[in-house]
SEDOVEX-790785 format. One record per residue (C-alpha): residue in one letter; x, y, z. Coordinates in steps of 0.001 Angstrom, whole numbers, plus 500000, padded with zeros to 6 digits. Example, Ala and Ser with C-alpha at 12.3 -4.5 7.8 and 13.67 -1.06 7.14 Angstrom:
<atoms>
a512300495500507800/s513670498940507140/
</atoms>
This chain:
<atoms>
x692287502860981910/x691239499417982879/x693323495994982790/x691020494925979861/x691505498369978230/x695322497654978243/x695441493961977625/x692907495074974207/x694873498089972987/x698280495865973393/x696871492923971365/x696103495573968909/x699554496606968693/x700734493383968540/x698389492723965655/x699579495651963841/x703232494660963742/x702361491160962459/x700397492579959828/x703240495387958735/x706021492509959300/x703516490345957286/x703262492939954475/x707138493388954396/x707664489862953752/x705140489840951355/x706422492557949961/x710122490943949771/x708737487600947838/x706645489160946040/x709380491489944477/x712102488082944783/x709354486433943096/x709281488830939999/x712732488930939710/x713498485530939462/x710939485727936553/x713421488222934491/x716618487520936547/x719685487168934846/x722685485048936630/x726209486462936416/x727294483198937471/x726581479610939038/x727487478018941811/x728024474952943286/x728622473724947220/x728066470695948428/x729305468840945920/x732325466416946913/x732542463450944097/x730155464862941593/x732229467204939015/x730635470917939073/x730718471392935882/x728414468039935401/x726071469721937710/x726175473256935678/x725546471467932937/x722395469666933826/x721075472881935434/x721163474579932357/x720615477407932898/x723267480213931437/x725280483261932920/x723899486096931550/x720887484711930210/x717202485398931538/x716073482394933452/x712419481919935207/x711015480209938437/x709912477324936396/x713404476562934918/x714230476975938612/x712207473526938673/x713255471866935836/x716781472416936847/x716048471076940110/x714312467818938715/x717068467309936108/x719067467168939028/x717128464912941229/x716641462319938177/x720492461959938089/x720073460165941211/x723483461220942727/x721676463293945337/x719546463582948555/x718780466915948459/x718410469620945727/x718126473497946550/x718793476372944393/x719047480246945627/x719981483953944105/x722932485460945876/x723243489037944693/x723818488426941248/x724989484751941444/x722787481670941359/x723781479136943734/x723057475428943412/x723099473346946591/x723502469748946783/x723393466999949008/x725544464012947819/x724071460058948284/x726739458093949990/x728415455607947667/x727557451993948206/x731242449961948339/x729733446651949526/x726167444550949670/x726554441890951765/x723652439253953330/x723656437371956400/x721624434781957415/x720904433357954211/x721618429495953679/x718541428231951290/x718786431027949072/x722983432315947979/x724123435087947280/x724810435076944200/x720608434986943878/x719913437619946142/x722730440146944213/x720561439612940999/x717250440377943194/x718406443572944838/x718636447590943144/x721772448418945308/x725024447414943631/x728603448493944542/x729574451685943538/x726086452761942969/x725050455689944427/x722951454961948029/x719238455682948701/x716910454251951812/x714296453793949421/x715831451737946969/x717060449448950229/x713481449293951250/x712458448347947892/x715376445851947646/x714160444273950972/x710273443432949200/x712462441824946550/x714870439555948845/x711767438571950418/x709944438005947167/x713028435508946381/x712452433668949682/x708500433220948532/x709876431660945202/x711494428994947175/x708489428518949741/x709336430633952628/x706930433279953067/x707584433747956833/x711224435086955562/x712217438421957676/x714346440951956483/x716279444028958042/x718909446335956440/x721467448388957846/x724499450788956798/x727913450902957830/x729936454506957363/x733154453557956179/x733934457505956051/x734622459645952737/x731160459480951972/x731020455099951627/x728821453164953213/x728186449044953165/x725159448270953146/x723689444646954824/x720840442862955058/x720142440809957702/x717925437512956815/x715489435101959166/x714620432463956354/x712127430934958451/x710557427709958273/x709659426198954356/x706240426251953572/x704198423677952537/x700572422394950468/x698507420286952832/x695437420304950180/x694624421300946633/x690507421177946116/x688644421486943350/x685334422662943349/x682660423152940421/x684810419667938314/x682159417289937352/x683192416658934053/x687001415591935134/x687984414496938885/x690337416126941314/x692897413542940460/x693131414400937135/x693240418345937492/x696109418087940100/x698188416780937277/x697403419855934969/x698373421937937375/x702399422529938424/x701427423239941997/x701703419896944217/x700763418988947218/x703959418267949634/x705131414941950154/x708552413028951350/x709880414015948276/x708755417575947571/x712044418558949553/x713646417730946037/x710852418308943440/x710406421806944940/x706595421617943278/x704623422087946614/x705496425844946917/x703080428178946795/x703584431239944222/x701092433467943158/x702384433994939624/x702832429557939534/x699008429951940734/x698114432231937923/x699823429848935184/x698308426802936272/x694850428361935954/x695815429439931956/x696806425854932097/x693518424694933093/x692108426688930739/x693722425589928089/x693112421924929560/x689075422371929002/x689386424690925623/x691270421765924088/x688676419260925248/x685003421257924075/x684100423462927480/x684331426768925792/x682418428328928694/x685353427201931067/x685800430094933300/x688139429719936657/x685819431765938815/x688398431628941814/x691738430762943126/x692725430565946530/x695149429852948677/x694876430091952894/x697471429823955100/x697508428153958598/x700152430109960566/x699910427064963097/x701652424653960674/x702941426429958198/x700819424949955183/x698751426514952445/x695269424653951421/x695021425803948442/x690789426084946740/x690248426138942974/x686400427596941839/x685797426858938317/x682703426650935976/x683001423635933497/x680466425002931245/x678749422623928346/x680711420844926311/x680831421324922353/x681548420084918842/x682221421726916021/x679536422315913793/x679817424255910153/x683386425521909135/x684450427598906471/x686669430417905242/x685496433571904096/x687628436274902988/x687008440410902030/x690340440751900491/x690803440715896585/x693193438088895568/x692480436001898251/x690483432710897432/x688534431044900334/x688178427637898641/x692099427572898344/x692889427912902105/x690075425079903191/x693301422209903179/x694641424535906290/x691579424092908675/x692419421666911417/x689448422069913258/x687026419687911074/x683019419371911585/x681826416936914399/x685118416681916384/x684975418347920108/x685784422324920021/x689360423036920674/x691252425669921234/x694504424458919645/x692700423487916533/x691230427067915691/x694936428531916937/x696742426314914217/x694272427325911771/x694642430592912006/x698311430384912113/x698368428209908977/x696610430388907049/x697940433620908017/x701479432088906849/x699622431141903778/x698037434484902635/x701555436506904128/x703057434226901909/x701130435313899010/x701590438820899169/x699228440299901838/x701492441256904709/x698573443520906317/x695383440631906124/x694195439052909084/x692273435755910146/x689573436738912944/x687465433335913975/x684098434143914067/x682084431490916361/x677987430648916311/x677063428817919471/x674245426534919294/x673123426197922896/x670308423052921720/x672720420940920106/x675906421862921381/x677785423087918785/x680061425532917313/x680404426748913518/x683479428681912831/x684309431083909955/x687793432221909286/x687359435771908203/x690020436751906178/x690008440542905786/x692433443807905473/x693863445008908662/x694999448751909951/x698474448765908379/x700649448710911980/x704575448133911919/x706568447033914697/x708485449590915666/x710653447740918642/x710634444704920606/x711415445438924242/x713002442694926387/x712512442777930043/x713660440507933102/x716219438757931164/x719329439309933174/x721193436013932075/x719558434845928978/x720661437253926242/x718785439622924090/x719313437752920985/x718211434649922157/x714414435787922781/x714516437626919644/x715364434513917609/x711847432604918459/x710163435617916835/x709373435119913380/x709428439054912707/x711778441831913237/x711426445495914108/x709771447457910701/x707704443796909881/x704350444166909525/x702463443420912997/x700920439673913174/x699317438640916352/x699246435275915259/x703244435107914848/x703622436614917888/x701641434159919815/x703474431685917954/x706826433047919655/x705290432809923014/x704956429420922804/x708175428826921672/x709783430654924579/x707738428981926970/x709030425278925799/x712900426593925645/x712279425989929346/x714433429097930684/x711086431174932208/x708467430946935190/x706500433402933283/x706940434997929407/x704027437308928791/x703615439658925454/x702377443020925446/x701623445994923374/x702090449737923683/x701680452866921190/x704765453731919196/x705833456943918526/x703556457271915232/x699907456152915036/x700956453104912796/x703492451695915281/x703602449316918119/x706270448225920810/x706470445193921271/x706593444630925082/x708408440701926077/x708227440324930182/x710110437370931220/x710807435554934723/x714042433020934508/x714727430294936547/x717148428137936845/x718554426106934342/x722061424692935879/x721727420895937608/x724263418896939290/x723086415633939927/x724742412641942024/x722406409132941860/x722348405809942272/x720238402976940517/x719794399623940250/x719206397838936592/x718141394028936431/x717931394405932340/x719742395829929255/x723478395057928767/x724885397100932222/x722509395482935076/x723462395362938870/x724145398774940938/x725265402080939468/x726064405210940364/x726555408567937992/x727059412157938599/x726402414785935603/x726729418402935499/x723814420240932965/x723522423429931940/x720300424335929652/x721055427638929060/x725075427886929300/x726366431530929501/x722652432942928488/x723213431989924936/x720553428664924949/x722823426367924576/x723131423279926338/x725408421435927791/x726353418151929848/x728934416109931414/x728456412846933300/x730561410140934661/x729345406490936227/x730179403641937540/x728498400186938322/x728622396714938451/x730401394411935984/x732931396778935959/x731332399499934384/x732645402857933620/x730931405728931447/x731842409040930217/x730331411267928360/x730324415092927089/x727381416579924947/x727177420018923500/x724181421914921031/x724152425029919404/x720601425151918550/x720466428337916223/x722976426980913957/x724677430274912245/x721982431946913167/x719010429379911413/x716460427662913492/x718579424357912631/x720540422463916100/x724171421122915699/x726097419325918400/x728321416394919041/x728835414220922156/x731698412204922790/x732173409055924745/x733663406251926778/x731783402810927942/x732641399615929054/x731891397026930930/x732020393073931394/x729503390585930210/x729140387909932444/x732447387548933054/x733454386125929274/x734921389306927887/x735079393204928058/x733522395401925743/x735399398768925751/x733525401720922823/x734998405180922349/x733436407476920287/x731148410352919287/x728781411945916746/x728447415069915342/x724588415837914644/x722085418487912961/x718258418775913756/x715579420511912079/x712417421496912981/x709951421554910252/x706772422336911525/x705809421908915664/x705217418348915436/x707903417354912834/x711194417303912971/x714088415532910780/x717713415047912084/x721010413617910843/x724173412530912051/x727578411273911614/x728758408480913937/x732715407357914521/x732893404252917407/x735855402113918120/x734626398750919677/x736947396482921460/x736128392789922664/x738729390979925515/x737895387379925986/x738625386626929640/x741291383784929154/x740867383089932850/x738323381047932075/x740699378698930204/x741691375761931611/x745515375896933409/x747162373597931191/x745944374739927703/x748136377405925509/x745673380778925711/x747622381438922259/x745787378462920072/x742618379824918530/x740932375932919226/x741143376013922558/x739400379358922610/x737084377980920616/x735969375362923129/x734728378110925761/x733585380409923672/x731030380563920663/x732908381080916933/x730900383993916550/x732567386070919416/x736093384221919208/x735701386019915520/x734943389408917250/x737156389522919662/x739861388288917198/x739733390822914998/x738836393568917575/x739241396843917818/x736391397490915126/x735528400618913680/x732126402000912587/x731882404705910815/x728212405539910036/x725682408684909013/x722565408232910159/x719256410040910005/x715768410279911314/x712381411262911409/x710127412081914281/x706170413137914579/x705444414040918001/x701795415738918988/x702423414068922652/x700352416028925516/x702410416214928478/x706055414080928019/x705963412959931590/x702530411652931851/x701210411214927971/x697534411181928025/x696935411685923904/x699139412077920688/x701579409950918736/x704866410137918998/x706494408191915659/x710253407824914732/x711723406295911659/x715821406275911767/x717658404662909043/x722010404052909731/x724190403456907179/x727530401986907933/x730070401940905329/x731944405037905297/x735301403501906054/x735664401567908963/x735014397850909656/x731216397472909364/x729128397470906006/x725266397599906586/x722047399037906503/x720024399377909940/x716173400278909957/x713835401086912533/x710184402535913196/x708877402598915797/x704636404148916781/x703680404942920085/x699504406006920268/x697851407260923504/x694595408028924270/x692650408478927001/x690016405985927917/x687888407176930729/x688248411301932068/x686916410318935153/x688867407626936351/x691927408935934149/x692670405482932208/x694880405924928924/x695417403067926755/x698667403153924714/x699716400714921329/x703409400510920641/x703817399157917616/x707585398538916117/x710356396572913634/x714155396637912645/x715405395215909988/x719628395009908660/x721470394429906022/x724790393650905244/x726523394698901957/x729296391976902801/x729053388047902186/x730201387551905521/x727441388908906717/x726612391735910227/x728698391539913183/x726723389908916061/x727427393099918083/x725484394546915690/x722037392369915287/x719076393305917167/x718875392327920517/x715665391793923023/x715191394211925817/x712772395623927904/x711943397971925053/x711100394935922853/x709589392580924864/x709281392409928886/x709546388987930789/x712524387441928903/x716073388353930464/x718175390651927673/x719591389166925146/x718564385400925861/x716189384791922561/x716233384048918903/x719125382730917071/x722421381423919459/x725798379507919563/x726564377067922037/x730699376877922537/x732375374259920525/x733885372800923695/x730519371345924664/x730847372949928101/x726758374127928345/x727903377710927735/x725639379271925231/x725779382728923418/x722657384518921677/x723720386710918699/x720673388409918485/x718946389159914949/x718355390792911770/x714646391236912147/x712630391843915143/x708832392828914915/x706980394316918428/x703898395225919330/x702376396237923167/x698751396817924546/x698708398531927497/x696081400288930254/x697735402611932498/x695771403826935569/x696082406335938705/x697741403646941783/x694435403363944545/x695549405041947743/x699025406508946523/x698148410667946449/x698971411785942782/x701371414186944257/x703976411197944254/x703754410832940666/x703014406842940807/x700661405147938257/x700073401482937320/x699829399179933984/x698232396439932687/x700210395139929513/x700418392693927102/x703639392622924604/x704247390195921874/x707777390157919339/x709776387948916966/x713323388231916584/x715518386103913472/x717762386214910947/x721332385598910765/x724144384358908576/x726775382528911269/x727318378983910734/x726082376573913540/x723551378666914674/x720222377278916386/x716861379096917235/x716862381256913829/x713024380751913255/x710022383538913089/x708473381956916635/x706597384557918533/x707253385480921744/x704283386775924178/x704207388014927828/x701285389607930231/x702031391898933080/x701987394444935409/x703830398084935746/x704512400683938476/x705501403540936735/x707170406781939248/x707918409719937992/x710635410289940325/x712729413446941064/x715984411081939841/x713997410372936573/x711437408341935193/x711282404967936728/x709489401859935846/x709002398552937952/x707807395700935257/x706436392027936417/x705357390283933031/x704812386476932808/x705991384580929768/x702788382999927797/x704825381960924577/x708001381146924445/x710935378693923012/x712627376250925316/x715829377920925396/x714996381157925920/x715926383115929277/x713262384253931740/x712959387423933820/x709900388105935361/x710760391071937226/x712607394008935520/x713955397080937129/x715291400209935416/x715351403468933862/x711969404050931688/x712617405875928210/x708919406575926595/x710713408672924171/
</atoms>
């Protein structure tokens, strides 16, 4: 026999024993097979197991001694298992006539601990992460959890963030686990472009948009950090921007943002398509449901014939009369705008078909990313409960309230299938952010009754303990010995109505030019109501104590400080009287009523904001009189392009006193920056001089005062936009009278005029305003103060 006859007939053996050892193992799981698919267990058991109970684990296998069991409840047993998330591993055997469940327990996390971090605490990063202690460990949950620590790190503009993780065995199955953080370097916005804006200029879109570009101040602002979810909102924002204004072919074609690993910065490029812009043309209300008459609901449509298209208009119109025909009866009709473009002329007609929907319940609202703000208090802005009839238009209503409660990056609104064909779920994704401030500043006043240097600190919370409510304290101190104190609190679902209720409490005083100290303690207890989105109503009860100290340094060494004349002769009668009969009470309710359709709060482009208070003072106490005020504030915008707004402020006050002796000078009305700019506060209308003929003279202000202010406002040349600066041209105009004293000069109806000009910053410390105004009419006695310096209040 050859070599190759050998080496072929001993392959060939070798080959037949693989295929006979083949066959027998075939054989065996073949036959192991078929009796697991009748097997019956005699028992189960359980190894491996060293926290988990076994009887837990029986349980969830579920399968039963002497009961027939299959392969595939092998499986489910072995997923049921797996799901419970207590284990690594998962095997299940037959043992003669026992079945035998092996598992492999996850090591118990005791501790999750971060180093490195400084710019982002702890406290942050334990809300981001899956792994908390005494959960049950697994290395794909910590890999997960490091994507979300550095997703935290991006929210605060460091992308470049690294991230490691480790374990530490603390024996009997424990285990710490740590992650190790490089926060990098913060990233910042060198550019935002525009491309495809004709219509509006770059200028004016950056201040749509959230997203700024870095400057020395961003490092407190925090607005220059790129976010792709803060990207996605300010291009909704846009769009809403151009659908309120006629482009209702707006269309953000692109959005993108490139980073320059060499410094760190993001330019970030915005493609959009203005489209044509359009009026409204024809606009009616039809309606397919019985019952339902069109020519009734035409008083609801807010989007009128010849006016430029907007969004909002057709949004409030359908809201308004959705409310209107739910109201009547017809839980299940909907409004569907129907829209005709007119591509020659530039128009739109709408019809507001009112017809029968599919009859679809809600069967549950799910809440998701809330872990501070409670349940309850994202529920509340919807104006329908689980079982309600489903209403998009109510629920886009409640979107827009959450957004303006100020607690979310993000809310979005969702649908999914219920369990039967005529219910939905209700699906609420939310993103928080931070609502907590603690703020330490200092300021500098030339005007109102506190000027010189101040500084306060305040602690805020807009969302205290997840419940919405908010809450502040703040302390300060200044100039003219000036110390303030004060505590605020609101509850704004009031027993569980859409109705606010708070009270603040407080301490000021200070020292007017060195003649006496004012000292008021107080507080109010107060109650708003919204009654529709632009009108509210609010009332209050008021309780101050008031209490006037003459300086008696000022008297002369020799004279008695106990004989009422020789006060008299350094002081006018007027406050002598006051401080005489000092401490005062005033106990007063109060209430008012606001319109507000104001665009954007920090930089008002259009809308009226209107308030008419009325305070009536009586109620025990000291003072006796009727205070009323109104005040009109109209913007519009002027020019897109070069973003002017004009704004007319028109205003009056008038008091009266249900005592023959007349209102307090404390008080009258007194001129301010608010009233008139260029003349120093209080220092017009009606005055005192001091019976001693020393040149000291006191102005007791009035019980009328008319106002009224022209003003352009206008980007600043050069400044970026990013810094929040803009200018003003104004022109302001008042009269102040009216008083009962004896002795008292300047009580006529003279008008006072002033022309100026305003920097205006929206600062990170608050809205600040820098005024230079030049008298043009004015009385010989009056004060001037060209330049004023202080906090602006628009609102």
């Amino acid at each position: 026999m050859t070599a190759s006859s050998k080496l072929f007939g001993a392959a060939s053996a070798i080959a037949m024993s693989v295929a006979l050892a083949a066959s027998g193992s075939a054989v065996v799981t073949l036959a192991s097979v078929a009796s697991a698919q009748a097997a019956v267990a005699s028992r189960i058991d359980v190894r491996g197991n060293q926290r988990v109970d076994a009887q837990t684990i029986r349980d969830n296998v579920n399968i039963r001694p002497g009961k027939a069991y299959t392969s595939a409840d092998v499986d489910e047993a072995v997923k049921r298992l797996f799901a419970m998330g207590l284990f690594s591993d998962v095997r299940i055997t037959q043992s003669g006539g026992a079945l035998v469940v092996h598992v492999s327990e996850y090591a118990v996390v005791n501790n999750v601990l971060f180093q490195g971090n400084k710019k982002v605490k702890d406290a942050q990063l334990e809300r981001a992460v899956q792994l908390k202690p005494r959960s049950a460990f697994d290395p794909s949950t910590m890999e997960a959890d490091k994507e979300a620590i550095k997703a935290a790190y991006g929210h605060v503009g460091r992308n470049d963030v690294t991230v490691s993780a480790k374990t530490v065995d603390l024996g009997s199955g424990r285990v710490n686990v740590v992650y190790e953080i490089g926060e990098g370097t913060r990233t910042k916005i060198t550019a935002i472009n525009f491309v495809g804006n004709n219509a509006y200029g770059e200028r004016r879109l950056r201040d749509i948009i959230s997203t700024k570009k870095s400057n020395p101040m961003s490092w407190l602002t925090r607005s220059d950090i790129y976010d792709e979810g803060r990207l996605q909102a300010d291009e909704e924002a846009l769009r809403r921007f151009y659908f309120n204004r006629g482009y209702a072919d707006f269309r953000v074609l692109s959005s993108e943002a490139v980073l320059d690993e060499a410094t760190n910065q993001y330019t970030i490029t915005i493609n959009i398509d203005e489209g044509q812009r359009y009026t409204f043309g024809d606009v009616q209300v039809e309606s397919t449901v019985d019952g339902v008459d069109p020519e009734a609901l035409n008083g609801l449509i807010a989007s009128r014939s010849g006016r430029n298209y907007s969004a909002k208009d057709i949004e409030k119109t359908v809201e308004s009369i959705t409310d209107r025909v739910a109201s009547s009866g017809y839980a299940f009709a909907k409004v569907e705008p129907r829209g005709d473009r007119n591509f020659e002329n530039h128009t739109i007609s709408v019809v507001y078909n009112v017809e029968q929907g599919p009859r679809a319940y809600v069967e549950r609202i799910e809440i998701r990313g809330n872990d501070k703000t409670r349940d309850y208090v994202i529920r509340r802005e919807f104006d329908l409960n689980e079982g309600d009839a489903f209403n998009q238009a109510m629920i886009q209503r409640a979107k827009r309230r959450l957004e303006a409660l100020d607690f979310f990056q993000t809310v979005n609104i969702s649908t999914a299938p219920g369990s039967e064909g005529d219910q939905v779920v209700l699906i609420v994704d939310v993103v928080e952010k931070s609502t907590g401030e603690f703020s330490i500043g200092a300021g500098y006043s030339t005007g109102g009754g506190t000027p010189g240097a101040s500084v306060e600190g305040s602690v805020t919370e807009r969302n205290f303990l997840g419940r919405g409510q908010y809450i502040r304290f703040g302390a300060g101190a200044g100039q003219n010995d000036m110390r303030n104190y004060s505590f605020s609190f609101t509850e704004p679902y009031f027993l569980g109505n859409r109705i606010s209720a708070g009270f603040d409490v407080f301490r000021r005083s200070h020292n007017v030019n060195k003649d006496y100290d004012v000292t008021q303690t107080g507080g109010s207890i107060r109650f708003g109501l919204p009654v529709t989105d632009n009108f509210s109503a609010g009332i209050s009860y008021n309780l101050v104590q008031e209490k006037y100290d003459l300086n008696l340094s000022k008297l002369n060494a020799g004279e008695d400080p106990n004989k009422k004349t020789d006060l008299e002769k350094h002081w006018a009668p007027a406050l002598v009287d006051a401080a005489d009969k000092s401490p005062w009470i005033r106990s007063s309710i109060s209430y008012s009523l606001i319109y507000d359709s104001i665009d954007n709060k920090q930089n008002p482009h259009d809308g009226v904001f209107a308030r008419f208070t009325q305070e009536f003072a009586g109620l025990g106490g000291d003072a006796k009189f009727l205070k009323t005020t109104a005040d009109v504030k109209y913007y519009q915008t002027l020019a897109d392009e070069a973003d002017l707004v004009g704004m007319i402020n028109l205003g009056g006050g008038y008091i009266h006193a249900f005592n023959k002796d007349g209102v307090r000078m404390f008080d009258l009305f007194k001129n301010d920056q608010d009233m008139i700019r260029g003349f120093k506060y209080n220092s017009m209308g009606p005055y005192q001089d001091a019976n001693g003929g020393n040149g000291e003279r006191y102005w007791m202000g009035g019980t009328t005062f008319f106002k009224a202010t022209a003003e352009l406002q206008f980007p600043m040349p050069v400044v970026p936009e990013s810094f929040g600066i803009r200018g003003a041209l104004f022109a302001d105009a008042a009269m102040l009278y009216g008083t009962k004293e004896d002795n008292v000069q300047g009580d006529d109806k003279k008008l006072r005029s002033s022309v100026g000009l305003s920097i205006m910053w929206a600062s990170p410390f608050g809205p600040l305003r820098f005024d230079y105004a030049v008298p043009t009419s004015k009385a010989s006695t009056d004060k001037v103060q060209n330049f004023n310096f202080g906090i602006s209040s628009k609102f």
